[in-house]
N, C-alpha and C positions, 0 to 999 in steps of 0.2 A: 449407608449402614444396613445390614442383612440383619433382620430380626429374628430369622429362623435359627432354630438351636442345629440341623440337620448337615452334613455337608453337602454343597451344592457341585455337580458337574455335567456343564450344558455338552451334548454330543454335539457334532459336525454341524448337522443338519439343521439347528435349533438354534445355529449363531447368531449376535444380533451386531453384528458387523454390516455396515453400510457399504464404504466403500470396496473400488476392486485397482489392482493392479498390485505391483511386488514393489515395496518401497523397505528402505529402514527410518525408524523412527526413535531420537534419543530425548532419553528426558533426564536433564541434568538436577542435582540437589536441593534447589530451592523449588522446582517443580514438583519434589515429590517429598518436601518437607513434613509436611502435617497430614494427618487425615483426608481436610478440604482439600488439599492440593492434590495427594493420590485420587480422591474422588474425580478429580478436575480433568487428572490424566487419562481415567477410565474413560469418560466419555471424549478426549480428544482421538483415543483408541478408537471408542465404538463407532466414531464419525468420519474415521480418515484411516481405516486400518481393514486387510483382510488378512485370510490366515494363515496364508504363505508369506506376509510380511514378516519383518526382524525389527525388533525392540530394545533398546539395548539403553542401558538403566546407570545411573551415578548410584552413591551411596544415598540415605535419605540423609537432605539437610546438612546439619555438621558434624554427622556420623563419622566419618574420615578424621574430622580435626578430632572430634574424643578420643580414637582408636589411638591417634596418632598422639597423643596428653597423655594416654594408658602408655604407649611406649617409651616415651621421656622419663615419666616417673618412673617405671622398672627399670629402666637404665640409669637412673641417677642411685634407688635402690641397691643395684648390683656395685657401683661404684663405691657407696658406702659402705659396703660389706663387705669389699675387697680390701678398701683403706682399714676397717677395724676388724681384722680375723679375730679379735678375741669375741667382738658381740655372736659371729657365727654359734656359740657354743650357748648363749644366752637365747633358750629359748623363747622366753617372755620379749625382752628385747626385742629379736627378728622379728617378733608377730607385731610388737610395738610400731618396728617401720614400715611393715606391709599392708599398716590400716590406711593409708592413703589409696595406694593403688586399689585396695578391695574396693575401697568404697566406693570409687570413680566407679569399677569396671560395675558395683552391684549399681550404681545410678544409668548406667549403658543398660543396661537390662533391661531396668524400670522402664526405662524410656521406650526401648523396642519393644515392649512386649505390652504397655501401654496403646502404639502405634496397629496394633495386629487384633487388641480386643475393640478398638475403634471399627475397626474395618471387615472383620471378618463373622461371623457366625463361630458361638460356640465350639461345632466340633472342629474346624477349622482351625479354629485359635489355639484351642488345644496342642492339635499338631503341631504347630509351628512356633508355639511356646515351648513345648518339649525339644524341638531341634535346636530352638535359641539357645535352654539352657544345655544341652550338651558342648553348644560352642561357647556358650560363656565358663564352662569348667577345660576347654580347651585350652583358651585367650589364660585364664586364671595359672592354669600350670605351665606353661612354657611362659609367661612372662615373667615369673619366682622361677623359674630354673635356667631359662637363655632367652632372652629378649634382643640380646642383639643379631642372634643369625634367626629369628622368629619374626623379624618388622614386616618383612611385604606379607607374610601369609595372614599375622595381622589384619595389617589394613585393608585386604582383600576382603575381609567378614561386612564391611560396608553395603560392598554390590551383592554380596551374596544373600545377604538378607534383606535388602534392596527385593530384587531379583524375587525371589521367593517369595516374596508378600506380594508382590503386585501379579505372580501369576494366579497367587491363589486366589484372591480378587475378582482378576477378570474370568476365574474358570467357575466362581461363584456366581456373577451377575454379566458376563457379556460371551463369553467365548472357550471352547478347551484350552487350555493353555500347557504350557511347561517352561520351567528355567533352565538354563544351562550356564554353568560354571568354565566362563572363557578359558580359564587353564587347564580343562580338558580337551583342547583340541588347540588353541591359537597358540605356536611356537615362533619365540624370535628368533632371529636368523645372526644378531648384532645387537648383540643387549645394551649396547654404550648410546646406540644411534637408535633404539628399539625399531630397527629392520625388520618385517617380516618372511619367515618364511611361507609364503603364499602357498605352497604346491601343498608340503604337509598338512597346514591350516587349512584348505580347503578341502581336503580328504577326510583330514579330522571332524570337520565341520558337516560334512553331507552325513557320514557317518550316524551321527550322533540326533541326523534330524529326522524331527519325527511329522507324519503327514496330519494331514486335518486338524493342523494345532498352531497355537499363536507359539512364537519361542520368545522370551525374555532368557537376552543375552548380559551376564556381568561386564560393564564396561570395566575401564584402567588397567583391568588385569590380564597376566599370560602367562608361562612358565619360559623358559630359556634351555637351551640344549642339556643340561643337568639336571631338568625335570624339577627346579625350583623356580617359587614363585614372584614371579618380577610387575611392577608397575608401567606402567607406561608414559609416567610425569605428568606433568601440567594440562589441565584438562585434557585427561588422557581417552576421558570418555567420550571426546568429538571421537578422537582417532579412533578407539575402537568402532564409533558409527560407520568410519568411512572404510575403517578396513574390513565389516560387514557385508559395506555393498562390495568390495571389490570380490570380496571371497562370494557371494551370493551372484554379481552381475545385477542387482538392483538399478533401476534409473533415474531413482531418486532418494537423497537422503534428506532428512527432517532434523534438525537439534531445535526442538523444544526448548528455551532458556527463559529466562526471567527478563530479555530486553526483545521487542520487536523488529529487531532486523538490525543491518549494520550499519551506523552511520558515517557522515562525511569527517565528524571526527569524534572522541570520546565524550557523550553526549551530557557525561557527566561533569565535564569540565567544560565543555562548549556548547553553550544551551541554542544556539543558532542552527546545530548542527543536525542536517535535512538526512531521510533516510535514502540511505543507497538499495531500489528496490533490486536491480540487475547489476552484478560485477561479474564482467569476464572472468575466465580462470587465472589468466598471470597477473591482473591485478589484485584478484584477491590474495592470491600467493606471496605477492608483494606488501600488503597491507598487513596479512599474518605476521609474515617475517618482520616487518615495523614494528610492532608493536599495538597491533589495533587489539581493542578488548576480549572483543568476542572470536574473532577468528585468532588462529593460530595456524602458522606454516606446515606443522605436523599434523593436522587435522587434513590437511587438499592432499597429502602425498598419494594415497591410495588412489585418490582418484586420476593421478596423473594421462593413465591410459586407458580408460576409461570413459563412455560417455554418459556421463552421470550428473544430473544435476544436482547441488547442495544447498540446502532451503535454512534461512532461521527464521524461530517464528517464536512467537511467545507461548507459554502454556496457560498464561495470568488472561492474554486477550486473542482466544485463537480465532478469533475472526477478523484479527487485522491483518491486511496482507503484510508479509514479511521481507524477508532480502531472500536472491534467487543467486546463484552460482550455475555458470555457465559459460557457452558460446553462446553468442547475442553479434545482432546488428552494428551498425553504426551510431545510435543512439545513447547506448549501454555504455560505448566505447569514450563517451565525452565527460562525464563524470568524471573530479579532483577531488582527493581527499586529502585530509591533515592527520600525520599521524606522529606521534613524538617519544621518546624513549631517555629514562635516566638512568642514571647509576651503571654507566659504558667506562669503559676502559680505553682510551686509544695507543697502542705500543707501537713504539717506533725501533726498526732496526735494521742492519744492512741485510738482515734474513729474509726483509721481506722486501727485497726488492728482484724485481725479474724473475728467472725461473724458480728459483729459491723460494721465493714469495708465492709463487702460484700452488709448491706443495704445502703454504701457511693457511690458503685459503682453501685447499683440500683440505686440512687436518680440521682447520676451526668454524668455519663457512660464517665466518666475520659479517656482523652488519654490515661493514664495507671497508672498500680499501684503495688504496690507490698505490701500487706497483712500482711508480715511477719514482714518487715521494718515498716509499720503503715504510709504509705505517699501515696498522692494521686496527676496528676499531671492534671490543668483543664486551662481550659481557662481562661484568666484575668476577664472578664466578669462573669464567675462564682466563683469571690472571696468574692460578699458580701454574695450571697446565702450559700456556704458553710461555711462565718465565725455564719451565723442563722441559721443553721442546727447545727453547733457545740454547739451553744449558747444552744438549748436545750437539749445538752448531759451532758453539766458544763466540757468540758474539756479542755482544753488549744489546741491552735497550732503555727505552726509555719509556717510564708509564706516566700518561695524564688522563685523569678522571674526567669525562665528556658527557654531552649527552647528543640527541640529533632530532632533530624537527626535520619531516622528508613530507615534500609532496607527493602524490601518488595517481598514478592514471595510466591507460593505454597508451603507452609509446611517447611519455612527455618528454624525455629527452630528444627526440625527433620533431618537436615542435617549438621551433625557430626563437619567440620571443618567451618563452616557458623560464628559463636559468635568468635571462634580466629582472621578471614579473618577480619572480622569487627574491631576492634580492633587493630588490625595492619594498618589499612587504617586509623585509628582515631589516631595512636602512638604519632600524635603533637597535639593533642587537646586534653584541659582538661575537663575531663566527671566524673559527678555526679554518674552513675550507667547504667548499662547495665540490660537489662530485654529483652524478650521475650514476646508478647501479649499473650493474652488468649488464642485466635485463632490460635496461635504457626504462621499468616503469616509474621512475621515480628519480627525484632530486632531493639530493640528501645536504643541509648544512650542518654540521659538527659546531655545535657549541662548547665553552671553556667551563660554563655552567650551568646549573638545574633549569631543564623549561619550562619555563612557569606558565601558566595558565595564561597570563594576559599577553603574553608572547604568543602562543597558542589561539588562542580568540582573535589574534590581530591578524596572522598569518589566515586563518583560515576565512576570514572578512575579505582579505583583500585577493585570494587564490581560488576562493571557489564561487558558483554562480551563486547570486543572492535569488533570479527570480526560480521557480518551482518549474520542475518537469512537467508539463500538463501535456494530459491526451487530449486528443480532440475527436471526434465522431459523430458524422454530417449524416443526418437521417432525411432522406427525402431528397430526389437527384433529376426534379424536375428543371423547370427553367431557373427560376430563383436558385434552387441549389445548387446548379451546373454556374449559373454567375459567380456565386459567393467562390465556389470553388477557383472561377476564373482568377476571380482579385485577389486571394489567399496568397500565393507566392508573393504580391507586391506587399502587400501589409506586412506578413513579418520580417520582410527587409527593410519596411518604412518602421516599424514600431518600435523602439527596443522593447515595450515588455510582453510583443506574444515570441519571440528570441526564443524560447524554452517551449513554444508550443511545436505538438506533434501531429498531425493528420496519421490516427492511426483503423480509423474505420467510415468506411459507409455504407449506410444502410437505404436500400430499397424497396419496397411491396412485399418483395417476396424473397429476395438475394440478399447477400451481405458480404463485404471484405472486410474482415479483421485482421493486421497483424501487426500485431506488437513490436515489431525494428520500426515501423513508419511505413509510411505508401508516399510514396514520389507526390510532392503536392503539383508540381508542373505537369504531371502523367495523371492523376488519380481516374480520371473519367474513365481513359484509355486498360489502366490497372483493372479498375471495376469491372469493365466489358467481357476482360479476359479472364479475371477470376475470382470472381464472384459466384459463393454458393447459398444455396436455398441454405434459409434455416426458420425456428422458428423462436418463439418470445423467449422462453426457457433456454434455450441457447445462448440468445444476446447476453440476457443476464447471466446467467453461469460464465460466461468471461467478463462483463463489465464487472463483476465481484471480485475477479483477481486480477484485473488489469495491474500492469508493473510500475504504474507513476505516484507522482506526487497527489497530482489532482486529474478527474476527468470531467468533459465537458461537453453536453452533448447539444448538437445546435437541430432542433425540429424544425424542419421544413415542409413538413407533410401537413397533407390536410385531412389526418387520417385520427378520428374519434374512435377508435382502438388503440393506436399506439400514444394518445395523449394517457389511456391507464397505464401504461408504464411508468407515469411520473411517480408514483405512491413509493413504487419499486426503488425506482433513479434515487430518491430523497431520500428512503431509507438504509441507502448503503452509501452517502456521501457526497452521489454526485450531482456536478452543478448542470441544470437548462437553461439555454436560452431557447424561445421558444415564439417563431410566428406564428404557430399553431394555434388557433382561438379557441379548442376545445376545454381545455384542463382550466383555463382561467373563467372559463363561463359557466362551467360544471354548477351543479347543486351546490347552495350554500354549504352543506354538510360537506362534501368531500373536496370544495374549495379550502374552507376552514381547517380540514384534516390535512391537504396536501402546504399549507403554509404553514401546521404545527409539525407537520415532520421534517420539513426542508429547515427548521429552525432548529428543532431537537438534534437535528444530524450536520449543523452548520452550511446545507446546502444552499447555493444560490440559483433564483430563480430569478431572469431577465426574459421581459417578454414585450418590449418598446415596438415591434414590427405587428403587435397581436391588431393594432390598431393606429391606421394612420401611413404604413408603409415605411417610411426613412422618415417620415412627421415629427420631432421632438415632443407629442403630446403625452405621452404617460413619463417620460424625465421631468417635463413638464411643472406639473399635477405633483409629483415628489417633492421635486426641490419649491416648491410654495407649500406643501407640508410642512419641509423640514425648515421654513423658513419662518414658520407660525403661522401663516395664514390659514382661513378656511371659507371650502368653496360651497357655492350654495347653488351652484348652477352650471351646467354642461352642456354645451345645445350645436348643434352644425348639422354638416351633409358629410356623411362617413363612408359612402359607396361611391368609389368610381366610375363604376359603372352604371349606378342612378343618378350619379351628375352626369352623365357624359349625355344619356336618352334625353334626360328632360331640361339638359342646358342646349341641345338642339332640336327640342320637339316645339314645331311650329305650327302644328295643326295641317301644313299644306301637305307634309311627308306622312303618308298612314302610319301610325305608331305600329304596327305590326313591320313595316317594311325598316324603319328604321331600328325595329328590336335585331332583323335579321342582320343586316349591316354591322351590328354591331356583333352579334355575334360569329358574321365570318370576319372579321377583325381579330375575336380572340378578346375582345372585349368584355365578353359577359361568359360566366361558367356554360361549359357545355350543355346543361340544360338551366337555360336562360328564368327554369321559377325558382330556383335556389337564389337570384336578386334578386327578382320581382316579389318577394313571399314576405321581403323583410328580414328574413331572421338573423341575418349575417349583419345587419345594423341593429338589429337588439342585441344581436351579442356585444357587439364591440363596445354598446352603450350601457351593458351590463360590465363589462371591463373595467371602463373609464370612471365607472362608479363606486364602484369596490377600491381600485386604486386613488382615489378619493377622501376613502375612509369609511363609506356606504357598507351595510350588511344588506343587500337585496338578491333576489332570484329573479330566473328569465322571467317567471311567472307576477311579477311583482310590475314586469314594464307592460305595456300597450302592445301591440304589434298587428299592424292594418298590414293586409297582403291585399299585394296589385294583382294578384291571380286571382280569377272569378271559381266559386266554388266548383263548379261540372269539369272546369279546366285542371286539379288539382291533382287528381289518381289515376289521371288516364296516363297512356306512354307516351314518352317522350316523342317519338315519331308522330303519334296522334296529334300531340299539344303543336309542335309547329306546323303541322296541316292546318290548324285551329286557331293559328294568331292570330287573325282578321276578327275574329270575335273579341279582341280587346281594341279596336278602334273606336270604336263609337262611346267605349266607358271615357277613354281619355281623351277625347277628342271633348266631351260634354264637360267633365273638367275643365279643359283647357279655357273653351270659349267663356266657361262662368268666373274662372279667373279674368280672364280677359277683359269681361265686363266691368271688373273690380279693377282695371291698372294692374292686374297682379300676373305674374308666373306662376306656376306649382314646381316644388321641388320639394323631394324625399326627405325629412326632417328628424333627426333624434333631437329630444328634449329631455332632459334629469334636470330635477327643481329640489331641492330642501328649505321649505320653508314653517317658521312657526313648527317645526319639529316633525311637521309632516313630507313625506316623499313622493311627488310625481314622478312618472316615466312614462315616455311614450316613441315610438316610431311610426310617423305616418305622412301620408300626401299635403302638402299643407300648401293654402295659397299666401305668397309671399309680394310684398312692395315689390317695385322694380329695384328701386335704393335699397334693398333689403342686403346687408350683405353675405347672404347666403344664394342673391338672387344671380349675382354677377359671375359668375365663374370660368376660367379659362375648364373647358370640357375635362372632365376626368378627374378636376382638383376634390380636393377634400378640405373640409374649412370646418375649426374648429372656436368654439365660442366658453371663454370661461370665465365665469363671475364670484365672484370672491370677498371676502371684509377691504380686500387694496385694490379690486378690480370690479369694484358695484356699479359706477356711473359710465366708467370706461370701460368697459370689457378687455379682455385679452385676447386677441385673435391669432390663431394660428393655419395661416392658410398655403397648400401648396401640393405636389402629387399626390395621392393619397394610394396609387398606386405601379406597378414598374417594375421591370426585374432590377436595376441598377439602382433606386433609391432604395427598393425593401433589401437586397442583398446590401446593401452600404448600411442601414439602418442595422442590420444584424451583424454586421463587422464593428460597427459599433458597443452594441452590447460586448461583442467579445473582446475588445480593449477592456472595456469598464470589468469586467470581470476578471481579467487574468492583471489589474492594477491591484484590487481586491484581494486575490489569491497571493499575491506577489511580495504583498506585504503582512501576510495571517501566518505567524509560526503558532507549531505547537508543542505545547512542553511533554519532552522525554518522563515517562512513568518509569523507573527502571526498580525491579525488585531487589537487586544485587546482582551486580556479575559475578557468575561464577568462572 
């Protein structure tokens, strides 16, 4: 709302336009219903709009259906007054019958001019009040003197004051703007077929456009070779979008609607029904011409030759990604939809067989037909024109009311068991004939009756994929990630439900391949090597926000406490982690706590089984005795491999310095060997295991004994292994006083809940020889957990704890359990109304 009385007009320079590039963008009637909704648009504009963009606008609301109740009544008017020429003479009378239509048209007014003092500033409103009422004394005298050759220029007053309002608007609070009235430049070429004449309309068009300025174009409308003004039908405001771009060369068009994107079938009848983020061009062209909701066949014409992509998106939730129209991959290409259509006509006759028939399907361009048989099947609307078409062939036919349920896809005719699947899914309903369209995207069954929804729900159950499109993108391409990568081709040919997963990125240090068709998962490594480019954090995210699937999945493999802040990010726009990563999970209570309230707020899932333990089942564990009522009271084991591996072979006779080196030209201990020895990587995993638990504690909350001597702790690395001989005599003096004891020392985490209080500690601890933390095959990890069903007995889980092949298996893991998860979460269609 502009509170200012002043009229407001931002020059060039003072835009507050974000984005760049030349798109068109439409915004159909129920987006631009109300006040809030125009507001809504505004900033859809200001965030996704510059000023060489095209805007092209519906009527507001149900402006169209009033205009078009004001026409009906003046035409029923007229009929009355034709049927009684004597009332003509009775002036009282005629003013008698004209108080309907006033009244309507004076409530049209109310309404618009209502709409304009919401929205605009005084001097503004003014203006554009007084242009209203010149057109509503327009509308008022040609519909009391000729209403019926007056209907389209009529209903055209919709967009135009559409149009009009919303430039003034944005020329008040975003941008210059201007409207322009589509029937001063866009001429049809075929008014029957609304054909464009492209060459004039694009002449027209440049003509008329003015630079440094936003243009809000009238959709539906045009004029025709006679300089009158014609419609352009049924959601005629797509088409006019797309014959924007064509006339403009735009490479992307927007329709803004009231549904987020296209689904697999009319989502308002088929609640199962998954959104189609990418449809090729001939399949959407195919879907239109079916009968899908929101697209329609005369919306993609324009863009036939053209390379332009077509976006729906909602104006109610613009930041949900929407459906794309395009050329796409092979991925795009696997997508079935259900789409269904009643109140069809199907005629039969010798006209429409052979050549004969192929100028039936020139004149009517039939839902379908089949030549051989000599039937055509068309809309009810086209049954008087084709019984006049037949009339001058002299040949008989015959009409049966149908309807058609058609599946849909890239090239399903061409796909072997497709016509049987179908078929089978139709086994209880009874069907006229099965065909195949011309364009081989679709399989059409002709029914004898209305398709009803549960016919509909069933077909689309048994024909389309139940599990979700999921991306996948593998962050971190070291050993572990180069395995997981390995085993990926076997898994989703072992799994059926990663079947629908896609490898469409991996991310590196410093590189990244992203791309949306898929990356070869047998090649990835190979792909990577070759093209892979730098990017940075703002980048990733700016595509993971419009990636084009169902669900995305991102598996961390890095050991990299920068990119675990991404999760904040990842949670907040939907997506799921799994994650060996042990930083995000060991984080500060605070932004632990915040990254599990937003991964919940956004239904994100967060799998982190490999954070500790490697392929270990200890934190599924830990869950499923959660979820099973139990509670634990105690967590205790050896959780570094590489601290079991030193001190399940440190004998005293081997210098502990020489065996730390062993171990690390092994590859056994991190490159610099006091990132294990310091502990902190067994606090964490102990700060983990405790939280998953049920535990609220901080690293700060546990013990943490570092096996580095303090002088040893700051120098460099180079320095510190010159320097290793300086930790013999620490652990060697250990050793023997164990020794003394019967005992071993081995590296120990302990969590206690006891009496309400909480221990935690990681440190050298001398242990029984029977101790069973004492015995270990080198390298195991063994875990200990005590419980209300596991107090006297413990529960012991012991076995690698670390490996490229169990932690990669351990995180294939998680990504079964997650895409079971995903595979079975629908969710419900918001739809405002199709328009």
């Amino acid at each position: 709302m502009i509170d200012s009385n002043a009229a407001v007009t931002l020059s060039p320079s003072k835009n507050k336009l974000v984005k760049v590039g030349c798109n068109v963008h439409k915004f159909g009637g129920s987006s631009l219903a109300t006040s809030a909704c125009v507001e809504r648009v505004v900033e859809i504009i200001r965030q996704h709009c510059q000023l060489n963009d095209i805007i092209v606008v519906s009527a507001n609301g149900n402006t169209t259906d009033a205009l078009f109740k004001l026409y009906q009544i003046a035409v029923e008017l007229q009929e009355v007054t034709l049927l009684s020429p004597e009332k003509a003479g009775a002036s009282k009378e005629v003013s008698s019958l004209n108080m309907p239509l006033l009244e309507a048209i004076a409530a049209l007014e109310t309404a618009q001019a209502a709409l304009i003092d919401e929205l605009l500033n005084a001097s503004s409103a003014a203006r554009l009040k007084s242009l209203l009422s010149d057109n509503i004394g327009q509308i008022s005298a040609n519909l009391l003197s000729d209403p019926v050759s007056y209907e389209n220029d009529l209903l055209a007053f919709g967009e135009v004051w559409s149009a009009r309002l919303l430039s003034s608007v944005l020329s008040e609070s975003v941008c210059p703007s201007y409207m322009l009235d589509a029937r001063d430049f866009l001429l049809l070429e075929d008014e029957k077929n609304c054909a464009i004449d492209y060459s004039t309309s694009e002449k027209g068009f440049a003509k008329r456009r003015q630079q440094e300025k936003l243009v809000i174009v009238t959709g539906y409308i045009a004029r025709n070779k006679q300089q009158q003004a014609c419609t352009l039908g049924r959601n005629g405001s797509d088409y006019s979008a797309t014959i924007m771009a064509a006339l403009s060369g735009a490479r992307n068009v927007t329709l803004w609607t009231d549904v987020d994107g296209i689904y697999s079938a009319d989502p308002r009848i088929v609640p199962s029904a998954r959104k189609l983020h990418r449809l090729p061009n001939a399949v959407a062209n195919e879907l239109g011409r079916l009968g899908n909701p929101v697209l329609h066949a005369k919306t993609l014409q324009p863009l036939t030759n053209h390379n332009t992509h077509l976006h729906v998106a909602s104006s109610f939730a613009p930041d949900i990604s929407g459906s794309e129209i395009g050329k796409f991959g092979q991925i795009a290409k696997q997508e079935l939809s259900v789409t269904s259509l009643n109140d069809l006509i199907l005629a039969k006759s010798t006209s429409f067989l052979a050549k004969s028939g192929e100028l039936a399907v020139t004149e009517f361009s039939p839902i379908c037909s089949n030549l051989d048989e000599g039937y055509i099947v068309v809309t009810q609307e086209q049954q008087k024109s084709v019984s006049q078409w037949l009339a001058s062939h002299d040949t008989e036919v015959t009409f049966k009311p149908v309807a058609i349920i058609a599946i849909v896809g890239h090239s399903v005719a061409k796909q072997g068991d497709m016509r049987a699947r179908f078929k089978r899914a139709l086994k209880h309903q009874q069907t006229l004939h099965f065909l195949h369209s011309f364009n081989e995207h679709s399989y059409i069954a002709i029914l004898p009756e209305l398709c009803s929804s549960e016919v509909l729900n069933n077909v689309h159950a048994d024909m389309t994929k139940d599990a979700k499109n999921i991306a996948l993108v593998v962050a971190g391409l070291g050993n572990i990630g180069q395995r997981f990568l390995t085993m990926l081709p076997k898994q989703i040919a072992r799994v059926s439900g990663l079947e629908n997963v896609h490898l469409v990125g991996l991310v590196g240090a410093s590189k990244a391949l992203i791309n949306t068709d898929g990356i070869d998962v047998a090649n990835a490594l190979e792909h990577y090597q070759q093209q892979a480019q730098k990017y940075d954090s703002e980048q990733l995210l700016a595509w993971l926000t419009s990636h084009p699937y169902d669900e995305l999945i991102i598996v961390d493999i890095t050991p990299s406490e920068a990119f675990s802040h991404l999760y904040q990010e990842f949670f907040a726009r939907g997506i799921h982690v799994i994650g060996a990563n042990k930083w995000a999970a060991s984080s500060s209570t605070e932004n632990y706590q915040q990254l599990l309230s937003t991964a919940e707020d956004n239904k994100s899932i967060w799998l982190g089984n490999t954070t500790v333990g490697a392929g270990l089942p200890i934190n599924s564990t830990i869950k499923e005795l959660l979820n099973s009522g139990d509670k634990i009271s105690e967590i205790s084991g050896i959780f570094s491999g590489t601290l079991s591996w030193l001190f399940q072979y440190y004998d005293g006779v081997t210098p502990f310095s020489a065996l730390l080196s062993d171990a690390l030209s092994q590859g056994i201990t991190e490159p610099d060997p006091r990132e294990d020895l310091s502990g902190r990587d067994v606090q964490r995993k102990l700060l983990i295991l405790a939280r998953s638990a049920g535990f609220e504690l901080s690293l700060a909350d546990i013990d943490c004994q570092s096996l580095v001597p303090e002088d040893l702790r700051d120098i460099s690395l180079a320095e510190f292994l010159e320097r290793t001989s300086e930790l013999d005599e620490m652990f060697l003096s250990r050793l023997k006083q164990a020794q003394d004891n019967a005992c071993v020392i081995r590296f120990v985490a302990r969590f206690i809940s006891e009496n309400d209080q909480l221990t935690a500690k990681v440190s050298l601890e001398e242990l029984s020889e029977t101790d069973a933390f004492a015995q270990l095959t080198p390298c195991d990890n063994v875990f200990q957990i005590k419980s209300d069903w596991y107090q006297d007995n413990a529960l012991i889980i012991r076995g690698p704890g670390a490996g490229r092949d169990v932690t990669a298996g351990g995180i294939h893991a998680d990504l079964v359990t997650i895409c079971q998860q995903l595979n079975h979460r629908y969710q419900q269609v918001k739809i405002k109304g199709l328009n």
